[in-house]
N, C-alpha and C positions, 0 to 999 in steps of 0.2 A: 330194291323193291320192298315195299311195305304196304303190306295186308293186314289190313285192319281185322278181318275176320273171316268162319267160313261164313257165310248167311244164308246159304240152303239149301236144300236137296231139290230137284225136282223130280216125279216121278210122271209115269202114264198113267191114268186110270180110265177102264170103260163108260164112266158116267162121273160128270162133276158133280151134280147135287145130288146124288149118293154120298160120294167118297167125301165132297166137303162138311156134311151134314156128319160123316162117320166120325173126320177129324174134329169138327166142334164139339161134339162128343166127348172124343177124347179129352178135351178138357180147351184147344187151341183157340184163336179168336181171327174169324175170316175178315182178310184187311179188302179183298177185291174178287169179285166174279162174274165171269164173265160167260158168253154160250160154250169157250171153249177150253178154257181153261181160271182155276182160281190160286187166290195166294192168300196163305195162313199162317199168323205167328203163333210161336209160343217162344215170348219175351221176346227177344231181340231174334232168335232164331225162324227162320222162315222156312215153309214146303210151299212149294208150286205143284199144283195137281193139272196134269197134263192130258188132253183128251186127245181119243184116237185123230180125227182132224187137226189138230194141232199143230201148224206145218211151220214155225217159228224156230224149232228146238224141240230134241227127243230128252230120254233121263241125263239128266246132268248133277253137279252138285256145283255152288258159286261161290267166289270169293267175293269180297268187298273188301276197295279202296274207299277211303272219307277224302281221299285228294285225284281230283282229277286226272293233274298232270301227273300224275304216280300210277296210274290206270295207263295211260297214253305212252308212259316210259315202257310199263311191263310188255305193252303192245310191240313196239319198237325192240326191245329185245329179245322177245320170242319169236319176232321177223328173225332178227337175226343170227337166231339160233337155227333157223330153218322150220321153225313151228309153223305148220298152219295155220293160220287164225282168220273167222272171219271177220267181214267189216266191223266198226263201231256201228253201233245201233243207237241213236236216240231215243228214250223212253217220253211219253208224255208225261211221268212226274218228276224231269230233269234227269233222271239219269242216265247212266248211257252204260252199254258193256259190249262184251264182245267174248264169241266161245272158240276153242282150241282142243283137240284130243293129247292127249299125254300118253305117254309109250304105249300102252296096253290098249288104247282106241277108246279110254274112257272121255266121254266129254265132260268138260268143266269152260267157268262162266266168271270173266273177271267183267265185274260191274261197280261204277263208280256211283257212290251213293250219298249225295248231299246232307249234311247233316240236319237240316229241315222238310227229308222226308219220312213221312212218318210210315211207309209201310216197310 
């Protein structure tokens, strides 16, 4: 398996255009928003601001594969280790992931990310 990188946290927050106004703020640049959740760089590193409706995924933090079939392996061996994972999900700007808890009931997010997208 080969991880290209973390690419990002996600967290909850009570209101997106609060919390994404906070983080532009801070200095980050909003790539997408939406009524119920948004997503912010700062450089190559991403947050996802997750609102209470949110039913997609709760706090997670994600890795990125740049090779698909490297994503699709990791899936297949964390089958086989007995990991839960759910489905692959399609993204509409081609990418696809899929989330998994780790010992402690932390979720995380391995998503495969075209090197032609820009968020």
């Amino acid at each position: 398996m080969k991880l290209k990188r973390l690419g990002h946290v996600a967290i909850c927050v009570k209101d997106i255009d609060k919390a994404a106004q906070f983080y532009k703020n801070l200095g980050m640049k909003l790539v997408w928003k939406d009524t119920d959740w948004a997503y912010l760089k700062a450089g190559e590193d991403g947050l996802a601001l997750l609102s209470p409706g949110y039913d997609q995924a709760g706090a997670h933090f994600g890795f990125v594969f740049s090779d698909r079939p490297e994503m699709e392996t990791a899936y297949k061996q964390l089958q086989t280790q007995g990991v839960e994972v759910s489905p692959i999900h399609e993204h509409r700007d081609g990418s696809a992931s899929f989330y998994a808890r780790d010992l402690d009931d932390n979720t995380f997010e391995y998503l495969y990310e075209p090197v032609n997208t820009s968020n």
